[in-house]
C-alpha positions in Angstrom: 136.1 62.8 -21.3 135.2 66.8 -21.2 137.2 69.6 -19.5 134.5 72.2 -18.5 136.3 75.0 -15.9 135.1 75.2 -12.7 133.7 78.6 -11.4 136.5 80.5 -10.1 139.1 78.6 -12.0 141.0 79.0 -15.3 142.2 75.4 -15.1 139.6 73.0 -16.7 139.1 69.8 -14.5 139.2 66.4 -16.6 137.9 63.0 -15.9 139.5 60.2 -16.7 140.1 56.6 -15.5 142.3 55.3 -12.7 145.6 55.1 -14.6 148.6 55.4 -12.5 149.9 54.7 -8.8 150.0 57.7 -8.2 145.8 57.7 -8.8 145.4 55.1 -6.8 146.9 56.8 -4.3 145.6 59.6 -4.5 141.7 57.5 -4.5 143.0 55.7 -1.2 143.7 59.2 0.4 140.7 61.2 -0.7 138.5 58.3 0.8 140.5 57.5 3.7 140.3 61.7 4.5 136.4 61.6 4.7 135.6 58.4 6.2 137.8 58.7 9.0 136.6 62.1 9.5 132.8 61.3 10.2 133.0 57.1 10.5 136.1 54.7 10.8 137.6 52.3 8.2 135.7 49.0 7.7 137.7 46.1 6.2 136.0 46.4 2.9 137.1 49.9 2.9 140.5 48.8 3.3 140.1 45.5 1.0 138.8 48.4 -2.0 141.0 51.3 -0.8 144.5 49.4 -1.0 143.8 47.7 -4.3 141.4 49.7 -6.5 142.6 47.7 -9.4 142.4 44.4 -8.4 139.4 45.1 -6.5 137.5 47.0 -8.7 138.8 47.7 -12.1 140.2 44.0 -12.6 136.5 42.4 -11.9 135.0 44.6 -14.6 134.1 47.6 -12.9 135.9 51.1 -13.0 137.5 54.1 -10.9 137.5 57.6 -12.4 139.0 60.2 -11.3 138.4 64.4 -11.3 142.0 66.2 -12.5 143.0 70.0 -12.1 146.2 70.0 -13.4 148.8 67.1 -12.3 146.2 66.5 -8.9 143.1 64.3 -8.3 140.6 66.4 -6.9 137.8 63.8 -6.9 137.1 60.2 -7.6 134.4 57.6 -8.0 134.5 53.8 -7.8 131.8 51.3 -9.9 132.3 47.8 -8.4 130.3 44.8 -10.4 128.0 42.8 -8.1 126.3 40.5 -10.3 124.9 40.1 -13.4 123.6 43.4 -14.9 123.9 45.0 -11.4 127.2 47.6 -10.5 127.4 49.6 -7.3 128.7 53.2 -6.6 131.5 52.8 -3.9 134.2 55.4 -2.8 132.9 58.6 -4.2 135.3 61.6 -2.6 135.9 65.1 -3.7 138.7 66.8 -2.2 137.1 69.6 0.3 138.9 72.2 -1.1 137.4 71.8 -4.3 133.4 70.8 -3.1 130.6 73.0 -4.2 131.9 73.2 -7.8 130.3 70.4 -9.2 132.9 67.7 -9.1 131.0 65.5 -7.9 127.6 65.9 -9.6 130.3 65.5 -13.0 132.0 62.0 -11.3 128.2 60.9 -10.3 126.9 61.4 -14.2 130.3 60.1 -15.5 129.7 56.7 -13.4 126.1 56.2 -14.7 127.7 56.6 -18.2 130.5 54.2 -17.8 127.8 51.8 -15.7 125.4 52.1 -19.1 129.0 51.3 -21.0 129.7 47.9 -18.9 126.2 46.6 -19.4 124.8 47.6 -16.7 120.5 47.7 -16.3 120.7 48.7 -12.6 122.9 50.5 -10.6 122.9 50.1 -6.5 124.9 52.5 -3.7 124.4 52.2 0.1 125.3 55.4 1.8 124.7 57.4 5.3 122.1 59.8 6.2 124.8 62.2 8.1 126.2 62.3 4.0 123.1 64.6 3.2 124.8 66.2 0.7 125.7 63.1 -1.0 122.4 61.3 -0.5 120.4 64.9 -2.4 122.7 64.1 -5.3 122.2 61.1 -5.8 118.2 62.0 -5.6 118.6 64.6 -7.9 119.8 62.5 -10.5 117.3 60.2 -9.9 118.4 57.4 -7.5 115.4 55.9 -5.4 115.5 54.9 -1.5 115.3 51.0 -1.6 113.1 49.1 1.5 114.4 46.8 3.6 113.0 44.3 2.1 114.7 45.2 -1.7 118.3 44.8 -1.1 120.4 42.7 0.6 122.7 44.9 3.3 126.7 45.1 2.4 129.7 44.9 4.5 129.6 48.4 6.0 128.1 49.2 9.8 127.7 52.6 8.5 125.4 52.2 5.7 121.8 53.3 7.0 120.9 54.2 3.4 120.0 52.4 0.6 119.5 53.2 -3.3 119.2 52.4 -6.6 119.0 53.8 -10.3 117.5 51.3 -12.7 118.9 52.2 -16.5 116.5 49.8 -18.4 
């Protein structure tokens, strides 16, 4: 994947896949840091959270993660759902490092590796007190789903939903 800098920074940050422990550690605590801080862990955050791999990657989907030097600044999950259909899960960029465009980087990166899987549709749920989040995924061309287009996941937070068709 590409190494642009961010501003400020002589070290490039890379993206790359979920390849070690100590990435999916490092995914576990990056996610674990901002949904305790404004919600609480839900067992599907756990169920995703303690076993990226097997929960995630295994099943045909992907994490990648944002690098500045040996640490994981940022990461993104893509989970398979059915047929033709992923979903953006766990997206988290360190705090320190917000504002750079880590995440805007991760976002595009997933839509890539969604194309890349075979993907014609890709679906998030999210939280409106995430504005930040929710703008982004706007900008990049995400549309607010009705009631009546999805079917609601697993998390009591979720007052948002999306989608991105890529056909």
């Amino acid at each position: 994947m590409n190494t642009p800098t961010l501003p400020g920074s002589t070290v490039p940050v890379v993206l790359d896949d979920l390849r070690t422990p100590a990435d999916a550690r490092a995914f576990r605590e990056l996610n674990e840091q901002w949904i305790t801080e404004i919600f609480a862990l839900e067992d599907e955050d756990r169920r995703q959270l303690e076993d990226p791999v097997g929960q995630l990657v295994e099943p045909g989907g992907a994490v990648l993660v944002a690098r500045k030097d040996d640490a994981v600044v940022g990461c993104v999950g893509i989970a398979r759902t059915h047929d033709g259909v992923v979903e953006i899960v766990k997206m988290a960029v360190d705090p320190r490092h917000r504002g750079h465009g880590t995440g805007r980087r991760l976002l595009l990166a997933a839509i890539e590796r969604a194309r890349a899987l075979g993907a014609v549709r890709i679906e998030l749920e999210s939280n409106r007190k995430l504005d930040a989040a929710v703008h982004l995924y706007e900008e990049l061309g995400f549309r607010h789903l009705g009631h009546d287009e999805y079917e609601p996941g697993p998390y009591a937070r979720a007052d948002v939903a999306m989608a991105l068709d890529l056909a």
